[in-house]
N, C-alpha and C positions, 0 to 999 in steps of 0.2 A: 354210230361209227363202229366199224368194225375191228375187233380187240387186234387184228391184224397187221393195223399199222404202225407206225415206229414205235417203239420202245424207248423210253426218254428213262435216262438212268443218273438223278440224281444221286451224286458218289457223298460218301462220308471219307474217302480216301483216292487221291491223285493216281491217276493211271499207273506214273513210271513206281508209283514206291511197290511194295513187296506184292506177290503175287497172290492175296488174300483171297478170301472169299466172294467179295462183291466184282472184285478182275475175273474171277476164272470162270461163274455164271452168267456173266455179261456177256464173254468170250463165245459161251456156248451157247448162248441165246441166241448169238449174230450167224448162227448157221442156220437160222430157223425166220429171222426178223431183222429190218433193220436198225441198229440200237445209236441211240447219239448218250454218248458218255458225257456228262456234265460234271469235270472236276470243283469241288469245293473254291472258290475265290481265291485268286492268287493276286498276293500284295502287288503293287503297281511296277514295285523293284525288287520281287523275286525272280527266283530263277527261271521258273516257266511261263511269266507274265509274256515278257519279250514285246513289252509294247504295251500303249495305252487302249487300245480295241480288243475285242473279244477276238479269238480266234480259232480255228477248226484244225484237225488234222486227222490222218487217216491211220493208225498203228493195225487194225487189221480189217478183213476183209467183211464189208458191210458194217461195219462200226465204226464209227465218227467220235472226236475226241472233243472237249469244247471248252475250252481255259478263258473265264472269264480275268482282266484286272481289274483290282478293286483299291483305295486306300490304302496305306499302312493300317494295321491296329482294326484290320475288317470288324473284330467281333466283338470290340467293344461298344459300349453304350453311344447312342447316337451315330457311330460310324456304321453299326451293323446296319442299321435301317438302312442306308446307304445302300449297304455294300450287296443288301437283300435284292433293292432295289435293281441294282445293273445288275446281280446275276440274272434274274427273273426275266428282265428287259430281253437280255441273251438269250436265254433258252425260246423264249416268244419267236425272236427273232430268224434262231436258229432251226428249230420246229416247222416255222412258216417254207421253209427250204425243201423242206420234206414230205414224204407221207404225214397225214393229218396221226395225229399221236394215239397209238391201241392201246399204249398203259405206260402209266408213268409211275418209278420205282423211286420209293424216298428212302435213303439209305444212311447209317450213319445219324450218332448222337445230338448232331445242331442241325440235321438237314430238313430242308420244311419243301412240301409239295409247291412247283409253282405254278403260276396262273392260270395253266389253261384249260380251256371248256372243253377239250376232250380228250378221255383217253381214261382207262379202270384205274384208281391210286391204289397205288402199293404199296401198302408199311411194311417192309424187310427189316425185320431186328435180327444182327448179326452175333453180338452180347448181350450179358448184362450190364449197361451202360450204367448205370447210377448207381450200383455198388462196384464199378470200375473205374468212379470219375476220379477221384485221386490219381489212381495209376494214368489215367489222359492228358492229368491236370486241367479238370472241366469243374464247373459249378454245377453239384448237384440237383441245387435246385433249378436252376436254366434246364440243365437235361430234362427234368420231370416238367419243365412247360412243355416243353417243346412234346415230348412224346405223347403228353395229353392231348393237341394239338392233331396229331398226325393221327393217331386211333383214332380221333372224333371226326376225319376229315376223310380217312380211307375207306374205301370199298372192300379190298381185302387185306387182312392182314400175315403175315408168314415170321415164323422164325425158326432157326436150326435146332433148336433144341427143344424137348416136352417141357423140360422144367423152365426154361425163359418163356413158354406159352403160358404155363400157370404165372408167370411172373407180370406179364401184362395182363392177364384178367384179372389180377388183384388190383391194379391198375384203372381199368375200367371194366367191369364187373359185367359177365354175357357176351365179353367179346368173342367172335370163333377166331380161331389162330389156325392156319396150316404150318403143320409141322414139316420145316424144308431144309434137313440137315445140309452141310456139306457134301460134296463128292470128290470126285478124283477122274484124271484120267487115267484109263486104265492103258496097262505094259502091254509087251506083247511078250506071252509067256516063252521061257528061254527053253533052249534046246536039251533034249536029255543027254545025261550023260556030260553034265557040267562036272567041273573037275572038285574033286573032294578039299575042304579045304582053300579055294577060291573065296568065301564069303569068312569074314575072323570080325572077331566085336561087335559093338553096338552103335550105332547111330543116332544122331539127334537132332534131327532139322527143324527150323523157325527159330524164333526171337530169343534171347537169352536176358532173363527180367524177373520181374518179379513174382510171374507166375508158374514158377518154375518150384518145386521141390528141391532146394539146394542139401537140405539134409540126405534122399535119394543118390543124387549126383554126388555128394562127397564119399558116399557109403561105396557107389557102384567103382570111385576112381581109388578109391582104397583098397578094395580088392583086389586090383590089379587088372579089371576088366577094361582091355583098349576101347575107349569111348571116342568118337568123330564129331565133335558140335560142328554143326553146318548154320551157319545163319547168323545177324549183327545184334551185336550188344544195345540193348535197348533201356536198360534200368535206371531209374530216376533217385534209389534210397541208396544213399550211400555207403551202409552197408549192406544192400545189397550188393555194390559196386566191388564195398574189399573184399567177399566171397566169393564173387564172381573171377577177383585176381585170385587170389588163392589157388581155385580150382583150376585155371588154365597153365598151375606152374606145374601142377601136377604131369611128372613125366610119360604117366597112361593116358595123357588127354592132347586131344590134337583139335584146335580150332582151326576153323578155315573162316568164317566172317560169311558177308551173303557172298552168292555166288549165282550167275546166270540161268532162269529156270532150266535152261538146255541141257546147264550141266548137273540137276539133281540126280537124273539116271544112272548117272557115272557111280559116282557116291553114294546110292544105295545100293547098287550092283557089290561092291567092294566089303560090304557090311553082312553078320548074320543073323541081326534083328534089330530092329528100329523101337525107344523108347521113346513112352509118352509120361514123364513125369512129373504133371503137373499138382501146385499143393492145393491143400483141402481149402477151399474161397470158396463163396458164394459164386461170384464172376467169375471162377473155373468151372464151378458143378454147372453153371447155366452155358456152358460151352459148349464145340462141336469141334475138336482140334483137328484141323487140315492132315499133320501129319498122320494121325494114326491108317486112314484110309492109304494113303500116300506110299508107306509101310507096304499094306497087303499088296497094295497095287505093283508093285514091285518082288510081290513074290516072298517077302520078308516078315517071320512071327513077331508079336509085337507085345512086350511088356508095358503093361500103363497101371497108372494108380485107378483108382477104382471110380471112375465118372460115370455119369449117367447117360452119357454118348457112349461109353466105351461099355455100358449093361445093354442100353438100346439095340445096338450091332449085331449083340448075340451070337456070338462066332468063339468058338475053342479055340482059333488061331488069335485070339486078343487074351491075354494072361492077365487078370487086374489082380491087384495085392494093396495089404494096406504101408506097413512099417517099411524102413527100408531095407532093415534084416530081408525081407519079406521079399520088398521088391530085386534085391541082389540074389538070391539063394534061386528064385525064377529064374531071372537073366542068366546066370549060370548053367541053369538046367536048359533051357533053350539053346545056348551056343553051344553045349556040348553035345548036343543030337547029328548025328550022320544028317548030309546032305539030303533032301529026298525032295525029287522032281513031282513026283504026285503030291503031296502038299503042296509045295509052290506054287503047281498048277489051278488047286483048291483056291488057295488064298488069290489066286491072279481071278476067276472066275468069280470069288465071291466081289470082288473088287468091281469087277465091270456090270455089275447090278446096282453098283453104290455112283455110278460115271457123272460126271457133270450133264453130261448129255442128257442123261435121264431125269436129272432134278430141271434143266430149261423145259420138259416137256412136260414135267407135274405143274412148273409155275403156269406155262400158257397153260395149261388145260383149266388152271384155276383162274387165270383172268377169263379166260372163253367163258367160263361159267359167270365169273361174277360180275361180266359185261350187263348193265343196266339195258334191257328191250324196251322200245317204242311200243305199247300196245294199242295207241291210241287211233283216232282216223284222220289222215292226212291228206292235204288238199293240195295242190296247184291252181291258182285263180290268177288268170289271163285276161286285159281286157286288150279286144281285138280291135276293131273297131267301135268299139261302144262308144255314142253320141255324149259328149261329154263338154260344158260349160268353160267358161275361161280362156284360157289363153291357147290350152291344147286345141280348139277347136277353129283357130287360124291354120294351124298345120294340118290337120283331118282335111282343109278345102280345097289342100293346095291341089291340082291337076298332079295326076299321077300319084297321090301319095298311097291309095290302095294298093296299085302294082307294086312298087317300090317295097312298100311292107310283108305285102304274100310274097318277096323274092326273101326278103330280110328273114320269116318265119321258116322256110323251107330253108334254109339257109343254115343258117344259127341256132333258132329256137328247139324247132321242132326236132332233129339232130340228136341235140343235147339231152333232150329229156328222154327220149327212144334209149339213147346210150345211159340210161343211170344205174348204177351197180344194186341199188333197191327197188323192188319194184310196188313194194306194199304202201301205193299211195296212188289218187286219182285226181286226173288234171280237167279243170272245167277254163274253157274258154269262151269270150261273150264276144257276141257279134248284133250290129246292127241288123234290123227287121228290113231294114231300107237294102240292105246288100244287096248288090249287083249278079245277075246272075252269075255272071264266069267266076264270082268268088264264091259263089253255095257248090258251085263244082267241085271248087277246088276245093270248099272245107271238107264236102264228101269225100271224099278222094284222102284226104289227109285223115281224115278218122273212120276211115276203114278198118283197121285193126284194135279199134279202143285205144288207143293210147290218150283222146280225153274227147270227152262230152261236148259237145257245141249246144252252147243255149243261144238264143236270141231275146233282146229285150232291150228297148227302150233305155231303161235306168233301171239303176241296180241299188235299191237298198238295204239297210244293214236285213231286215224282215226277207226280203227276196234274195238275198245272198243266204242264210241260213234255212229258208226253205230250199233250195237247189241243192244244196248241200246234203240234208239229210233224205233228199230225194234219192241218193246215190246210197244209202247205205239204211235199210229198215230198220236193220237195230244197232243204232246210235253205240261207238265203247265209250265209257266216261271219260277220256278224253278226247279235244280236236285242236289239230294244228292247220294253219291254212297261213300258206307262201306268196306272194305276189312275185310273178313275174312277166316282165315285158315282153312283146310281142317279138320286138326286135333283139333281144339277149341270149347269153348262152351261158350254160352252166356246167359246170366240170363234173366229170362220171361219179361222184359221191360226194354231191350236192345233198342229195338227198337222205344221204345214208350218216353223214352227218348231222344233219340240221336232229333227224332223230333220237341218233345218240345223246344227243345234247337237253333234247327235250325229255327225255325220260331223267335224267339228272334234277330239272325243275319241278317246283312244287307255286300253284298257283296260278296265274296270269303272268306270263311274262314273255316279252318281246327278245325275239332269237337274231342277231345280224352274224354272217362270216364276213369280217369288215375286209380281207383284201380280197384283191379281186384284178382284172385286167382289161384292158380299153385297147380296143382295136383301129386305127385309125390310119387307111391304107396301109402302107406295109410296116409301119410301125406298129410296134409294141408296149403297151406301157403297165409298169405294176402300181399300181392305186390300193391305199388305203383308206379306205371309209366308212367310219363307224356308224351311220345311218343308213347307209346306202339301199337302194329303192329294192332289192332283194330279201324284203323283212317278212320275219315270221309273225306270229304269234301261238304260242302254245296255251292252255287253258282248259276249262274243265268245260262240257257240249253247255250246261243250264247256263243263260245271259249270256252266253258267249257274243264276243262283240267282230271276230277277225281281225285281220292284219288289216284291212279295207276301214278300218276302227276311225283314222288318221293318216295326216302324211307320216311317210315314212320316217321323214327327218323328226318328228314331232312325237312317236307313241311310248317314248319314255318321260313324257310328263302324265301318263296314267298308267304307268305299270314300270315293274321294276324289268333293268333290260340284261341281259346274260351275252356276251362276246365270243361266238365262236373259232377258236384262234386255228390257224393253222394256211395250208398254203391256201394260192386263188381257188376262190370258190365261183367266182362270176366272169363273163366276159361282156361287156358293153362295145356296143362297135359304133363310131362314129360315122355318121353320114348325113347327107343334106334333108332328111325328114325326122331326124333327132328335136325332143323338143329341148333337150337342154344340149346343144351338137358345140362342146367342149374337149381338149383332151385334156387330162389330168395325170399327176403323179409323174415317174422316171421313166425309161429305154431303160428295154430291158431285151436279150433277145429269147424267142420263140424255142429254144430248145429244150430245155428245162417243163418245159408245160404241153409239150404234143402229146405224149399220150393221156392227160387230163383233161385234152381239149382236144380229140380224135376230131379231125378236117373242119376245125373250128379257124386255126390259127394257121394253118397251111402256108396261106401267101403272106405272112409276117416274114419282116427278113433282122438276120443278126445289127444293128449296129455296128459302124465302123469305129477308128480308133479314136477320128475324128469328132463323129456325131458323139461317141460317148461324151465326149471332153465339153464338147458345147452341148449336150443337155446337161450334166452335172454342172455347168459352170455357170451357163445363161437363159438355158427353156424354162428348166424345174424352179431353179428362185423366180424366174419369170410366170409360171403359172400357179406357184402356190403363193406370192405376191397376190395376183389377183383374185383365185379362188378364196384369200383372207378375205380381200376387200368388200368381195361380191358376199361372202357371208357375213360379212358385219353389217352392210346397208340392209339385206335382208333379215338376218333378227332388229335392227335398229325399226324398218319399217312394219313388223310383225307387232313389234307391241306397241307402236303407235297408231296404227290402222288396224292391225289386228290381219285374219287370214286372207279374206274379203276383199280388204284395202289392198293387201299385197298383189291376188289376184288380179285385180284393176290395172295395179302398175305393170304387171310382166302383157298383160291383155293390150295394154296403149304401147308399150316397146315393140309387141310383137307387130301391132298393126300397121306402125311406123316401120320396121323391118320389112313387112311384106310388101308396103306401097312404094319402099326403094328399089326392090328387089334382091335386099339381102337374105341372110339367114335367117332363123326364127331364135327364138331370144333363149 
């Protein structure tokens, strides 16, 4: 799968609260990708619940919001599982809606990757979470499972700071880290000849807490240095709390609480330098603090205590000090410098090299890279008309069912596969020895341009399928993947491009399904999920290999273990009167959402009206997955009492009795 598709961003923090780090990379992803935001679980009677369903919205362009409700008391013991449970469910759900997933971002101290088979995992550490759990009020030790968890589950890992990269490799020892500080948007530098004097004091944007230097702050409001706090009280120790009052009685200091991102520009425009005074922590030194960039970016010099983000930087326009003697005796010497439009200019320049824009384009370029490649040889195995025992061979007799079929293949199949966004795979399809001339024409004619092989034979076993196989390719890669598909079916433009990404993820023998999918059924539409369904892979190493042809489809996870490739329809089945199982299944849905993944597949599909919705949601759909239960019970019930054999028998005597009425085939 290509790292290109959605971007699934599980959040460690709610869209609306403050405009951190994991908001403002997200934001500028979505100018590059489509991102579905996955807010943290919201109790069932909080504010942004608003209902017992999961729900969507759009706050900006190409990025999708996605507010699971969960339980009160989501993350304690026994309800978290729960509450794990429907979010995961959602994002499934939500994903499926989408482009198939190019990398999915786990963000945030309790957040855990969810389920699905495709897309690069992201460990984004934003802090030092586990020398910051107090200040979170989180459990230590929960933080360090969980982050064991995500390192041991990720493809690549990322955090904003050198020293939180050394902090997970002690962690889990060899791990690589990409180093993905913070950024900023950058100003648009201001006009020369800005008036002298327009910019007075200090500034101080973000959270007022614990990680703050309040010895700094008391020293800088002592002096008499007009200090601006922009941002909400967030401190949990309560003394912290009384220093906090203390300092805002101070008549040099003017709080304003948070305020609109719109209006940060205003408020640093007004200011002649921007301070980063955070105190000496471990959870500080492993930081990347928003505002200092923020600062430049604005044109404004910046005094900060002496961090290892603010060494990193390496810019003469960032002042670091240790004492607060130290750090007020700077601050003074910066607002008392003349205005000067060539520095600002400097600082605004060096600013837009540090841009969010620029760190969304290190991240993809680091998913691109640590997208997991297919190297293996992949197969497409089509049975055409091949002579075939059982029940299928009442409907191979009916009069006309060759014509019918070569319209259904020219139609659907053949179509779909021509249109697949990969092409590093080869399609064999089998045809009876007995074929009728006008149809060796037509296979001519149809594989003219190589798009697959045409063998003829008899019967095909596991020995003659794996010689045809490696007939196509002399020197075998250590891996092969091999897909069945029906003559009469259709496959969305990265069917295939999928199914591989997926398969390089696996180690071993294992059976590959995209369980949704869509059934065509005149001008209806319907979306079907089904997790065996006859579109099965098998991935595997060339020695013993056994193919997808191994087993029924329904049945090849009772010898190997099976992997779910989640995301939207991957298949389209069209129903008509040479179907050997001529069912429709699943909801109406309409056709728009799915044309260009099914380019003049679904064409003459038409929307549902208000009406049809209401009577298949009310009366079709319980009406057909009623009996699709039913019909699967009687069939595992006669499976293991007759076994494959027996069961064959029975659908062979339905169908024979079908044909001798003149109805449908079973």
């Amino acid at each position: 799968m290509s790292s290109k598709g959605t971007l699934v961003w599980m959040a460690g923090t709610r869209w609306d609260n403050l405009d951190g780090t994991e908001k403002r990379l997200a934001a500028a992803l979505a100018q590059y990708r489509e991102v579905l935001w996955v807010d943290p679980p919201a109790p069932v009677f909080g504010g942004t619940a608003r209902g017992l369903r999961p729900r969507t919205d759009e706050p900006a362009p190409q990025l999708s919001r996605l507010i699971v409700p969960v339980p009160p008391g989501a993350w304690r013991p026994v309800l978290d599982t729960v509450s794990g449970w429907l979010l995961h469910r959602a994002v499934r759900s939500a994903a499926g809606k989408r482009k198939a997933p190019g990398a999915v971002v786990a963000a945030g101290p309790l957040t855990r990757f969810p389920r699905l088979a495709t897309g690069v995992k992201v460990y984004f550490v934003t802090d030092d979470w586990l020398s910051g759990a107090a200040l979170m009020g989180l459990s230590e030790a929960r933080i360090r499972r969980c982050m064991l968890r995500n390192l041991e589950e990720a493809d690549l890992v990322a955090a904003v700071s050198e020293d939180l990269a050394g902090r997970l490799r002690q962690l889990r020892p060899d791990t690589a880290v990409l180093h993905l500080p913070n950024g900023c948007v950058p100003s648009a530098a201001p006009a020369d000849g800005d008036a002298a004097g327009e910019r007075h004091g200090a500034v101080l944007l973000g959270q007022l807490n614990e990680r703050l230097d309040l010895d700094i702050l008391d020293a800088v409001a002592a002096a008499g240095i007009p200090l601006a706090l922009v941002g909400p009280r967030t401190e949990r120790d309560p003394a912290v709390r009384a220093r906090l009052d203390a300092l805002l009685q101070n008549r040099s200091v003017a709080w304003e609480g948070e305020i609109p991102a719109e209006a940060v520009p205003s408020r640093l425009s007004a200011a002649g330098a921007g301070i980063t005074p955070y105190a000496e922590t471990d959870f500080n030194r492993s930081s990347f603090p928003l505002k200092t960039l923020d600062y430049l970016s604005a044109g404004l010099p910046v005094v900060s205590t002496d961090l290892p983000a603010a060494r990193w930087l390496g810019t003469g326009h960032v002042l670091r000090t240790g004492t607060p003697a130290e750090f007020t005796d700077a601050l003074r010497r910066v607002l008392s410098e003349a205005p000067d439009s060539a520095k600002t200019r400097e600082r605004q320049q060096f600013a837009r090299g540090h841009s969010w824009d620029a760190r969304a384009r290190t991240l993809l370029d680091a998913v691109e890279a640590a997208a997991p490649a297919w190297t293996g040889d992949h197969f497409l195995i089509t049975r055409f008309n091949l002579p075939t025992p059982g029940p299928e061979s009442l409907v191979r007799a009916r009069e006309g069912w060759l014509r019918e079929r070569a319209g259904l293949f020219e139609t659907y199949c053949l179509p779909s596969v021509a249109a697949q966004s990969s092409s590093r795979f080869r399609w064999l399809v089998y045809f009876d020895p007995e074929s009728p001339a006008w149809l060796r024409e037509r296979i001519r004619e149809w594989s003219a341009d190589g798009l697959f092989t045409p063998v003829y034979r008899t019967a095909v076993d596991r020995a003659d399928l794996l010689a045809d196989l490696r007939s196509l390719v002399p020197l075998p890669s250590p891996e092969l993947m091999t897909t069945n598909l029906d003559n009469d079916d259709g496959v969305a433009t990265d069917f295939v491009e999928r199914l591989q990404h997926a398969a390089a993820r696996v180690r071993g023998r294992t059976a590959l399904y995209l369980p949704n999918g869509l059934i065509l059924a005149g001008p209806g539409l319907f979306a079907r999920r089904d997790r065996t369904n006859a579109f099965c892979s098998v991935a595997e190493p060339w020695p013993d290999a056994v193919t997808c042809w191994a087993d029924w489809h329904t049945m090849l996870g009772r010898s190997m273990p099976v992997r779910e490739v989640e995301g939207p329809p991957g298949w389209l089945q069209v129903v008509h009167g040479g179907n050997v199982s001529n069912r429709v299944r699943g909801h109406r849905v309409s056709p728009a959402g799915h044309l260009q993944r099914f380019p003049g597949l679904i064409a003459g599909a038409q929307p549902p009206t208000a009406a049809q919705r209401v009577r298949d949601t009310l009366v079709e759909t319980p009406r057909r997955t009623l009996g699709s239960g039913l019909r699967t019970a009687a069939k595992t019930v006669l499976l293991r009492v007759a076994g494959k054999e027996g069961l064959d028998r029975v659908k062979e005597h339905l169908g024979a009795r079908r044909s001798a009425s003149g109805g449908g085939t079973p």
